[in-house]
Each structure stands twice: as C-alpha cells, then as structure tokens.
N, C-alpha and C positions, 0 to 999 in steps of 0.2 A: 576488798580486804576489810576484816573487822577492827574497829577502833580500839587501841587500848584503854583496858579498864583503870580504873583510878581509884584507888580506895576512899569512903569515906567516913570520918571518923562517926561514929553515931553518939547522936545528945543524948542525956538522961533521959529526958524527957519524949523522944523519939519513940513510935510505935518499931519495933524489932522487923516488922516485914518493909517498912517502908525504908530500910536500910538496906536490903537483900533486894529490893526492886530499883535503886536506884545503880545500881552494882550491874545493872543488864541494858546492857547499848539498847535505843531503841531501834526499830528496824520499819521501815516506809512500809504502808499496807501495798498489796499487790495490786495492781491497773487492772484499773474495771472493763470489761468485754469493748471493745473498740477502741479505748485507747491507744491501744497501740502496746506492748511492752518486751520483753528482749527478743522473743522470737518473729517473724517472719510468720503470715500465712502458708506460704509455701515450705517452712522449715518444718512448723506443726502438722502438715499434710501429710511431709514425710516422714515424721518421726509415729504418726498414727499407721502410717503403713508400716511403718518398719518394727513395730509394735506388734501388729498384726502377723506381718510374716514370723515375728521370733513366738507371739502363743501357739500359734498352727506348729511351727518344728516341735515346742514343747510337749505338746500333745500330741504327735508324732511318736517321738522317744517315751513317754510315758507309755502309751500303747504298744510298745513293741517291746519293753521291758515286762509290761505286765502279760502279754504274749511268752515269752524269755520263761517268767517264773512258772506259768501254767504248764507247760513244757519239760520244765524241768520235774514238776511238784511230778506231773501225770508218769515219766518216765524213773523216779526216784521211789514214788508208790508201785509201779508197775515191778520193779526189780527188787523191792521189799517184799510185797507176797510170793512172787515163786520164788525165793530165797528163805524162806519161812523155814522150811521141812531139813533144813542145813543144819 
C-alpha cells in the first residue's frame, strides 16, 4: 500500500519544485537481475508463455477480422456494380 502524503508547508525562501518533489513518497529501485524479487523463475517462465499464447490468439483474430473485412469489401463492391444500371 502507498504511504499517506503529508502536506508541507513551503519556506520563502524554498525552490517551488523542491516543494512538489517532496509531496512524492519515495519508492525502492527495482532488484537487479539475481536478486531475487517478487516473482518466481518459474512464475516468469509462465507468464512469458502465457504471454506468448495471448500475442499468437491476437494475431489470430486480427487476421480473420481482416480476412471478415476483405470479404465483405469484395462482396459489397461486387453487388454495387451490377446494381449500377438500377
């Protein structure tokens, strides 16, 4: 959870941004490669596959929509020109 903020009054004398920077919780830098940090080797393994399986579906449905439109374009111009002479 994030800490609450606390207002602070700012000096005269006070640069104006260094008022608006102290007003931002700090936050830990992220674990460097071997550390170790919230995830699991084996969690990241699976979320890279599962990552994987969800671009392959998207690109999946992307192509069969744009399959869908050419389909439609092809039979919507097809039915525009012999409709012409109407």
């Amino acid at each position: 959870m994030s800490e609450p903020l606390q207002a602070v009054a700012p000096s005269p004398h006070a640069d104006p941004s260094a008022a608006h920077a102290a007003a931002i919780p700090a936050h830990d830098d992220p674990p460097s490669p071997g550390e170790g940090g919230p995830f699991t080797e084996q969690q990241i393994e699976q979320f890279e596959e599962d990552d994987a399986d969800a671009g392959r579906g998207i690109g999946k449905m992307l192509a069969l929509f744009f399959l869908y439109t050419v389909i439609v374009m092809s039979g919507v111009g097809w039915w525009t020109f012999h409709h012409q002479s109407h």
